[in-house]
C-alpha positions in Angstrom: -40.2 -58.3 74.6 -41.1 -54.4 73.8 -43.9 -53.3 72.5 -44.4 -52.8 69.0 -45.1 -49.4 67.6 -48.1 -48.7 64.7 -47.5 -47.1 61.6 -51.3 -46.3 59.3 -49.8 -47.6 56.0 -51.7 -47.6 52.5 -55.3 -47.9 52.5 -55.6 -48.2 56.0 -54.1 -51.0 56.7 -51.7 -50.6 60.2 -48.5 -52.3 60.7 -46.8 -52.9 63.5 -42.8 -52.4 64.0 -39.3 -52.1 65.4 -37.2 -49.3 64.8 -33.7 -49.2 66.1 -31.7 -45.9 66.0 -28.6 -46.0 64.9 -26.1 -45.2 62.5 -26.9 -45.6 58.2 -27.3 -47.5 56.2 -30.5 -48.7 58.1 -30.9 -52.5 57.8 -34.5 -53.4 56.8 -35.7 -56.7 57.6 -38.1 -58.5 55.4 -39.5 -61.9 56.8 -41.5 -64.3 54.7 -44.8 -65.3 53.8 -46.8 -65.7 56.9 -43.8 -65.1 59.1 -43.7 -62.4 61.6 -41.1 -59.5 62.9 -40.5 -62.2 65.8 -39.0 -64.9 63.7 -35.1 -66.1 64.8 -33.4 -64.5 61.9 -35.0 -60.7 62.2 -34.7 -60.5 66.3 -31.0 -61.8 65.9 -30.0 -58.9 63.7 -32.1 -56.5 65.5 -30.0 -57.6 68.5 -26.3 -57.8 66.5 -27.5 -54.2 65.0 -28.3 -53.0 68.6 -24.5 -54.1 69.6 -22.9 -52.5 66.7 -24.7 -49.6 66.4 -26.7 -49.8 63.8 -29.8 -48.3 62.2 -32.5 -51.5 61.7 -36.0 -51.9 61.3 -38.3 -54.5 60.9 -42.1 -54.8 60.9 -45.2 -56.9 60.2 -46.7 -56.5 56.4 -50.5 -56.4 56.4 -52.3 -60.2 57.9 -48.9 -60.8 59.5 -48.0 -61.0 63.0 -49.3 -57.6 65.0 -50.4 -55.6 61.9 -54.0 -55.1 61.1 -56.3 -57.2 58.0 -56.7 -61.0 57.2 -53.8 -63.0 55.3 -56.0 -63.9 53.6 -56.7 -61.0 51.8 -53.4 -59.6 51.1 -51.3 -60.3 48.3 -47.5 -59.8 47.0 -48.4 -56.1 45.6 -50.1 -54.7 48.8 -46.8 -56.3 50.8 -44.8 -54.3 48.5 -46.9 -51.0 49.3 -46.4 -51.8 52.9 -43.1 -52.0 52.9 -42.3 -48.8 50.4 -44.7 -46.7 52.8 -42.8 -47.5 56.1 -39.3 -47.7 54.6 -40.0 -44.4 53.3 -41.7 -42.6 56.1 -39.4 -44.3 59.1 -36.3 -44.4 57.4 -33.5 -41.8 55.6 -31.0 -41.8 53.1 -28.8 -45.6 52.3 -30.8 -48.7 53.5 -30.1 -52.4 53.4 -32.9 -54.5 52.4 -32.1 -58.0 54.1 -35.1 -60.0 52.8 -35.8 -64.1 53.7 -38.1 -66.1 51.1 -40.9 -64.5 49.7 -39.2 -61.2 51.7 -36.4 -61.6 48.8 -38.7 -61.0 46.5 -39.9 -58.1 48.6 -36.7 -56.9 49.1 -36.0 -57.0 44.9 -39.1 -54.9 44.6 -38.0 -52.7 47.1 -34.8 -52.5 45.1 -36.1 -51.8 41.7 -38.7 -48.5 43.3 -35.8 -47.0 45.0 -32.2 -48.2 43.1 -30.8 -44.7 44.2 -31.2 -46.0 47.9 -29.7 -49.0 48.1 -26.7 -49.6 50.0 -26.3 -53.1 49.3 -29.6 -55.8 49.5 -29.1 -59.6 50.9 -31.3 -62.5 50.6 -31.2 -65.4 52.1 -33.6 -68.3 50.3 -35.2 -65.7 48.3 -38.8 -66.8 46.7 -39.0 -64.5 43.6 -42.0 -65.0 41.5 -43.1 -67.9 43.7 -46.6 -67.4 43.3 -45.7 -68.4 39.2 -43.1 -70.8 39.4 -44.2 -72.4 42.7 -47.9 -72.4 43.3 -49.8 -72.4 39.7 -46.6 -74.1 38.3 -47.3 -76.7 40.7 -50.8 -77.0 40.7 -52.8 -79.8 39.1 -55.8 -78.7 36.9 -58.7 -79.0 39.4 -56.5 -76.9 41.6 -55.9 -74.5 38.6 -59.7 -74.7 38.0 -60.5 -74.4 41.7 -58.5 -71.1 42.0 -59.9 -69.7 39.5 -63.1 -70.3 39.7 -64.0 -70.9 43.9 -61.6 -68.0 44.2 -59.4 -69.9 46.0 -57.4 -73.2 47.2 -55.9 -74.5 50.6 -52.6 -75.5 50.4 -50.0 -77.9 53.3 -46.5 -76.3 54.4 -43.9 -77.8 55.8 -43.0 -74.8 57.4 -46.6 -73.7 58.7 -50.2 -74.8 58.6 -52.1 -75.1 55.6 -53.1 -71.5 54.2 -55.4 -70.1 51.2 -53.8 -69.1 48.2 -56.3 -67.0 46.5 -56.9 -65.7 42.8 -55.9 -62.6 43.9 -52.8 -63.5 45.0 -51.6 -65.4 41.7 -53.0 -62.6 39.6 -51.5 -60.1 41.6 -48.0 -61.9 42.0 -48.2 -61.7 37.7 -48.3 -58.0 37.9 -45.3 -57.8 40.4 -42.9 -60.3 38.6 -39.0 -59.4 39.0 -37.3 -62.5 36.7 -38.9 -62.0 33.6 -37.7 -58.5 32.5 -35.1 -56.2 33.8 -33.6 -56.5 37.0 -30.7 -54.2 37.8 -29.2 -53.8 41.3 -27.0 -51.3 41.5 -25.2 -52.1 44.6 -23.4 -55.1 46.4 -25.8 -58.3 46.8 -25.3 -61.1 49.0 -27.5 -64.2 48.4 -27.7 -67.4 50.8 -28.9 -70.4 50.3 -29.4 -73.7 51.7 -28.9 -77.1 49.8 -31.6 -78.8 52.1 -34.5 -76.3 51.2 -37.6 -78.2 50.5 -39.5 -74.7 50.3 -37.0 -72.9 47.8 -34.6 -74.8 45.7 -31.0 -74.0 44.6 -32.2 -73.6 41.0 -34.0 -70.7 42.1 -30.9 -69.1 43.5 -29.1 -69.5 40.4 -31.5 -68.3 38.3 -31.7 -64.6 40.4 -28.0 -64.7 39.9 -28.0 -65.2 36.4 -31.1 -63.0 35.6 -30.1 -59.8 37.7 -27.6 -57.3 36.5 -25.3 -56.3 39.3 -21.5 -54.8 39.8 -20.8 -57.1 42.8 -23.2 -60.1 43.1 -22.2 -63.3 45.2 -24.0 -66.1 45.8 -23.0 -69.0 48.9 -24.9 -72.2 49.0 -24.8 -73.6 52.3 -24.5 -77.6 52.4 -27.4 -79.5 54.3 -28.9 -75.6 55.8 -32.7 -76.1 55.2 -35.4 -72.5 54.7 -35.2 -71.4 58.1 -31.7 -70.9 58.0 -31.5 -70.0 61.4 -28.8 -72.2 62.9 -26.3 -70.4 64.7 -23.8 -71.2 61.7 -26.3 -69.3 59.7 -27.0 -66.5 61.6 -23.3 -65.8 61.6 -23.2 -65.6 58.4 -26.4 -63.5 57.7 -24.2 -61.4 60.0 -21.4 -61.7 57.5 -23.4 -60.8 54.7 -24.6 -57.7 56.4 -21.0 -56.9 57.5 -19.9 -57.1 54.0 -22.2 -55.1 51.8 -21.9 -52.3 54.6 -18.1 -52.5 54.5 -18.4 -51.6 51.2 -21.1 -49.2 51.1 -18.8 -47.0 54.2 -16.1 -47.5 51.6 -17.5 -45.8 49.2 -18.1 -42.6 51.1 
């Protein structure tokens, strides 16, 4: 494994990353909540990048993997200033956001602060909005009451161990909403999706699809694939999504 590199992001908060030279677009990984830049799906396109070429970068956010500050004090909007500041700083002209569960949602933020870069953006199990329509949609009153009020609640994964969701997040996660106004991507999007996702469901998936304007947006659901999404079936076709939104970006020039 190489060592990571350290970029001082917004209000001091240091994140840790790869950056691959190569040619553009750059392909900009963003993992998912409480994941890392290590996870299956970013080191595989790191590596398929590396063979063809290609410009990629991924990173920790803030209380993730390497990168400095507690999870637990982080929150959907800071996430999005981390990955603004080093996309803008490591990175030039045409990227391609590839973004996996709650970094969907990053990666739709992403999209809407800088339209004028995108190359093309693809998600695989995007989270939009989860903090809304997942956690305080599915929280019982005491846990409503016991966010609000203690500040915060403790929550199981299926995916990870149990972690805080705090007030800050779900008020935060409000203010950084991408399915109830406006979303326009002005580019190719690929989304993937798995029909055995207990984390995200296919609903989700089609609601993004239906809410987003877009010239060329495509949606595959993947029979019995689950979140991670990280069989080789599924890499290949991460791969594939990649492969396609580039081949139309390079036709374009």
């Amino acid at each position: 494994m190489t060592t990571a590199a350290f970029f001082d992001g917004p209000k001091g908060r240091r994140l840790a990353y790869h950056l691959t030279p190569g040619r553009g677009p750059c392909i900009v990984f963003l993992g998912g909540l409480k994941s890392d830049m290590e996870g299956t799906k970013a080191v595989h396109l790191e590596a398929w990048a590396k063979r063809t070429g290609r410009g990629f970068l991924r990173f920790d956010y803030s209380g993730h993997g390497q990168s400095s500050n507690r999870f637990e004090d982080g929150a959907i909007g800071d996430w999005a200033e981390d990955t603004y500041a080093i996309v803008d700083a490591l990175t030039h002209g045409p990227i391609v956001p590839v973004g996996s569960s709650m970094g969907g949602w990053q990666a739709l933020l992403l999209a809407r602060r800088v339209p004028d870069r995108l190359a093309g953006v693809v998600t695989i199990a995007a989270a939009p909005d989860f903090t809304e329509d997942g956690y305080w949609a599915g929280f019982s009153e005491a846990q409503k009451q016991q966010v609000m009020e203690a500040g915060q609640v403790e929550l199981p994964s299926d995916y990870m161990d149990p972690y805080i969701v705090t007030r800050r997040m779900i008020e935060d996660g409000r203010r950084n909403l991408v399915l109830r106004g406006p979303l326009h991507l002005p580019c190719p999007v690929r989304c993937l999706q798995g029909t055995a996702d207990s984390a995200v469901s296919t609903q989700t998936a089609l609601r993004l699809l239906d809410h987003a304007t877009c010239p060329d947006m495509q949606l595959t659901l993947v029979k019995d694939a689950d979140h991670r999404f990280s069989d080789d079936a599924c890499l290949r076709l991460i791969e594939q999504a990649v492969t396609d939104v580039l081949s139309h970006a390079e036709g374009a020039d």
